[in-house]
MMTF fields as JSON, N, C-alpha, C and O atoms, coordinates in Angstrom:
{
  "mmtfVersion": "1.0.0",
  "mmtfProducer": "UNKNOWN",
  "numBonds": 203,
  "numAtoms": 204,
  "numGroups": 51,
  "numChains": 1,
  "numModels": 1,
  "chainsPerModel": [1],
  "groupsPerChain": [51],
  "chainIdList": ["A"],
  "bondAtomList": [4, 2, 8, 6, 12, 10, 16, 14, 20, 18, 24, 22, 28, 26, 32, 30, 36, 34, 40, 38, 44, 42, 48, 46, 52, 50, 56, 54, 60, 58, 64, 62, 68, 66, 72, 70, 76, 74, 80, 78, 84, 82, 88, 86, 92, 90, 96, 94, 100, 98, 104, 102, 108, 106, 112, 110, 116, 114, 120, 118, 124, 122, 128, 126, 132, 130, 136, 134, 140, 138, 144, 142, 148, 146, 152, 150, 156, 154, 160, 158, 164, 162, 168, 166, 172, 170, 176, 174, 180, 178, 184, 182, 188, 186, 192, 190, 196, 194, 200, 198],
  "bondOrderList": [1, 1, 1, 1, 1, 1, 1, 1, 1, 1, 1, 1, 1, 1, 1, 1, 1, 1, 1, 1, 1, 1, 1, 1, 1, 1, 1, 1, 1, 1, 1, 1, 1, 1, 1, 1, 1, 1, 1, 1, 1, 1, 1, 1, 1, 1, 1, 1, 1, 1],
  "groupList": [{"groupName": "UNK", "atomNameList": ["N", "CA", "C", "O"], "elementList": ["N", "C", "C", "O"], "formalChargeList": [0, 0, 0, 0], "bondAtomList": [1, 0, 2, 1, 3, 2], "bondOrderList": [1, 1, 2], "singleLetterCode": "X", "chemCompType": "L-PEPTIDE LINKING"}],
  "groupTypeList": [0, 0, 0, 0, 0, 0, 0, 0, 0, 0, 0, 0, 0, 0, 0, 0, 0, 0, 0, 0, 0, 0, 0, 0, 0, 0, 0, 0, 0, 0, 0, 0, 0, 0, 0, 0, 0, 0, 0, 0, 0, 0, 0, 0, 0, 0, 0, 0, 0, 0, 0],
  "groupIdList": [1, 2, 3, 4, 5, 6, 7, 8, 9, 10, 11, 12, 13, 14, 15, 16, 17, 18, 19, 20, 21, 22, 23, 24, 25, 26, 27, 28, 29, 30, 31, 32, 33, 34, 35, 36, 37, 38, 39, 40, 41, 42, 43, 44, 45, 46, 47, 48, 49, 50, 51],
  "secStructList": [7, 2, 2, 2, 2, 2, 2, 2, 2, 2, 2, 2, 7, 7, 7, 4, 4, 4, 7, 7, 7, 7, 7, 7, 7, 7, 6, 6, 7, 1, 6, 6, 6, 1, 1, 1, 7, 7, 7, 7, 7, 7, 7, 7, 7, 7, 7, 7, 7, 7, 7],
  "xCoordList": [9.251, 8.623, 8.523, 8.67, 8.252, 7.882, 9.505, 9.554, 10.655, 12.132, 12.489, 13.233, 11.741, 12.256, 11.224, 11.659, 9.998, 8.818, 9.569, 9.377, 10.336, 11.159, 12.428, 12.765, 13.085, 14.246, 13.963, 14.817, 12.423, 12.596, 11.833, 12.256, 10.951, 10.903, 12.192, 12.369, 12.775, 13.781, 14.866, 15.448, 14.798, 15.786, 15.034, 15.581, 13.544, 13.254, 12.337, 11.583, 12.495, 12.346, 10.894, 10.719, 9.876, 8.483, 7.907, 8.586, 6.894, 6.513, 5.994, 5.659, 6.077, 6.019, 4.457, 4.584, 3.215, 1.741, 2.002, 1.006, 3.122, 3.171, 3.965, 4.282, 4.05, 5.412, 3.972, 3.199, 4.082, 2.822, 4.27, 4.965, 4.278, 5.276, 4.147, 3.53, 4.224, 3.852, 4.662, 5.61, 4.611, 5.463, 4.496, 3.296, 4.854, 4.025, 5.276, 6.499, 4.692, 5.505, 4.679, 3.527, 6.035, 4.883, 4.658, 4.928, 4.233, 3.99, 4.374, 3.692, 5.743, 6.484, 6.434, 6.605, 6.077, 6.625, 7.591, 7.871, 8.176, 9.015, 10.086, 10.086, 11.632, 12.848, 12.325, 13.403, 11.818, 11.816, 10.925, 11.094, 9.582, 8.86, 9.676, 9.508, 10.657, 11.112, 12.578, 13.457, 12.699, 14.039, 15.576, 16.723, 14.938, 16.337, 16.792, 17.678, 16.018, 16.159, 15.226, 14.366, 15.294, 14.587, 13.749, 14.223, 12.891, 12.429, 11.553, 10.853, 11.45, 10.732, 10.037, 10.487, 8.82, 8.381, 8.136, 7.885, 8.366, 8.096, 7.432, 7.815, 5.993, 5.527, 5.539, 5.28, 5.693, 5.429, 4.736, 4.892, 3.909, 3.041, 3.47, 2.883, 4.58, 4.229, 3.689, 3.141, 3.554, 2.294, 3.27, 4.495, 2.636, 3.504, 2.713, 1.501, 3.477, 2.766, 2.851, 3.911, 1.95, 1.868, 1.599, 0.814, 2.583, 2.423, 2.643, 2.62],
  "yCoordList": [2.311, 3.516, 3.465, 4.523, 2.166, 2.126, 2.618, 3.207, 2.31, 2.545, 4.206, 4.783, 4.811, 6.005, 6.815, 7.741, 6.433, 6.92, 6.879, 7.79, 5.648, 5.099, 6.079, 6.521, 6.382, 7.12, 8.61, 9.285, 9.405, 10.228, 10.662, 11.434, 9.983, 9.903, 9.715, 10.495, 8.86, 8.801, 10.23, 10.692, 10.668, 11.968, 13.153, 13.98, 12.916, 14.688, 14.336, 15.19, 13.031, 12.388, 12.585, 12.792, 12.445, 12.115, 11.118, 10.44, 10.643, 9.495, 9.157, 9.978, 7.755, 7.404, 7.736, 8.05, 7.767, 7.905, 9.609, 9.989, 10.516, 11.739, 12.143, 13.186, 11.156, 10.798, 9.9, 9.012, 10.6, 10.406, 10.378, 11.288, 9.175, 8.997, 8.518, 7.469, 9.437, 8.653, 8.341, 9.122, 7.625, 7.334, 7.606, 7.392, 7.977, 8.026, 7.762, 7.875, 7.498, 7.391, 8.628, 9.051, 8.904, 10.18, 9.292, 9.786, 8.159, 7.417, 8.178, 8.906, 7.948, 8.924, 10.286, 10.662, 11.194, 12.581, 13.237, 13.472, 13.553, 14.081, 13.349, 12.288, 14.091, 13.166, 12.724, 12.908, 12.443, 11.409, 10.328, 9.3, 10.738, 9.534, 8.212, 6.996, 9.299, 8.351, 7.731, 7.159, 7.925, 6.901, 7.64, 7.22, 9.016, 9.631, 10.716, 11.528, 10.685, 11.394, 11.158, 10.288, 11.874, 11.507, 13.077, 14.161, 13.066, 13.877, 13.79, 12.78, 14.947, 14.833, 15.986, 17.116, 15.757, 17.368, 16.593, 15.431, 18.07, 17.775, 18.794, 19.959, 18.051, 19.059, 19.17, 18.018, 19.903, 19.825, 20.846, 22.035, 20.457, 21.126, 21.405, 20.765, 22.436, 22.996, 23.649, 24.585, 23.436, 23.919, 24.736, 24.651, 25.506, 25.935, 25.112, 25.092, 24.639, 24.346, 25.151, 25.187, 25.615, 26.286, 26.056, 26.592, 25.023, 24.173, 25.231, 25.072],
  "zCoordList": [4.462, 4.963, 6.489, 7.102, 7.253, 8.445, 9.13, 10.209, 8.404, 8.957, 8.937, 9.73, 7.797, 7.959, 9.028, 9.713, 9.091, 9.88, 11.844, 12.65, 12.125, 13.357, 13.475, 14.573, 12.346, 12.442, 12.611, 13.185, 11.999, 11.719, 13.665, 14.525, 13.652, 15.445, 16.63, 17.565, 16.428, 17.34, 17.524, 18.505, 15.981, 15.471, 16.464, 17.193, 16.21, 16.745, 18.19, 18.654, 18.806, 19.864, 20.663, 21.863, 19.551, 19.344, 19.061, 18.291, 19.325, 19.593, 17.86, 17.007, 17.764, 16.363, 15.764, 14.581, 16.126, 16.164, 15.365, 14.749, 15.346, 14.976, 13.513, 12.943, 13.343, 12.177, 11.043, 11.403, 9.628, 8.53, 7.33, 6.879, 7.16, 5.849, 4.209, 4.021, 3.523, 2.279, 1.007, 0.914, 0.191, -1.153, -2.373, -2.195, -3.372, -4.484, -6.191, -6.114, -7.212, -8.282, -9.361, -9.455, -10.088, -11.027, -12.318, -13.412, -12.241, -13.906, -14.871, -15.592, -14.864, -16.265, -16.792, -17.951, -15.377, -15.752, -15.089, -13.913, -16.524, -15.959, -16.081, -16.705, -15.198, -15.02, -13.67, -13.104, -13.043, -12.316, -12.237, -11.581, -13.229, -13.501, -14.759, -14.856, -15.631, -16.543, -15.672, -16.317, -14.173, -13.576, -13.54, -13.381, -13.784, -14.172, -13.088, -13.355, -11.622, -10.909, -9.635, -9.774, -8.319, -7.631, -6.861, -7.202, -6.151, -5.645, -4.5, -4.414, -3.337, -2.274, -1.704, -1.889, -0.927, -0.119, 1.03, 1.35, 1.678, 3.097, 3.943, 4.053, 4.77, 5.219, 6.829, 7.177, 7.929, 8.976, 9.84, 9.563, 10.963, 11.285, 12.815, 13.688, 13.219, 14.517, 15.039, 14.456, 16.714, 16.998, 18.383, 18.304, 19.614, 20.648, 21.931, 22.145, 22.479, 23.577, 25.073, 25.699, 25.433, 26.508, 28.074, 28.857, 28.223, 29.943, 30.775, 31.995]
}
């Protein structure tokens, strides 16, 4: 997690302290709790900055 949290900073060239990676397992629901698939969300929060 700490590798994709480094990559996903370097990619949108923000400092790592801004980058919140979590993992979770669905204890067997579903096709991807029973190993038969994978899945992800993603949330992000921009803001405008006005210098």
């Amino acid at each position: 997690i700490q590798q994709m949290r480094e990559n996903i900073a370097q990619a949108l060239e923000i400092d790592l302290s801004q980058i919140n990676v979590k993992a979770t397992t669905e204890e067997g629901l579903g096709f991807t709790g029973s190993g038969e698939g994978i899945s992800s969300q993603s949330i992000c929060l921009l803001t405008m900055d006005n210098k």
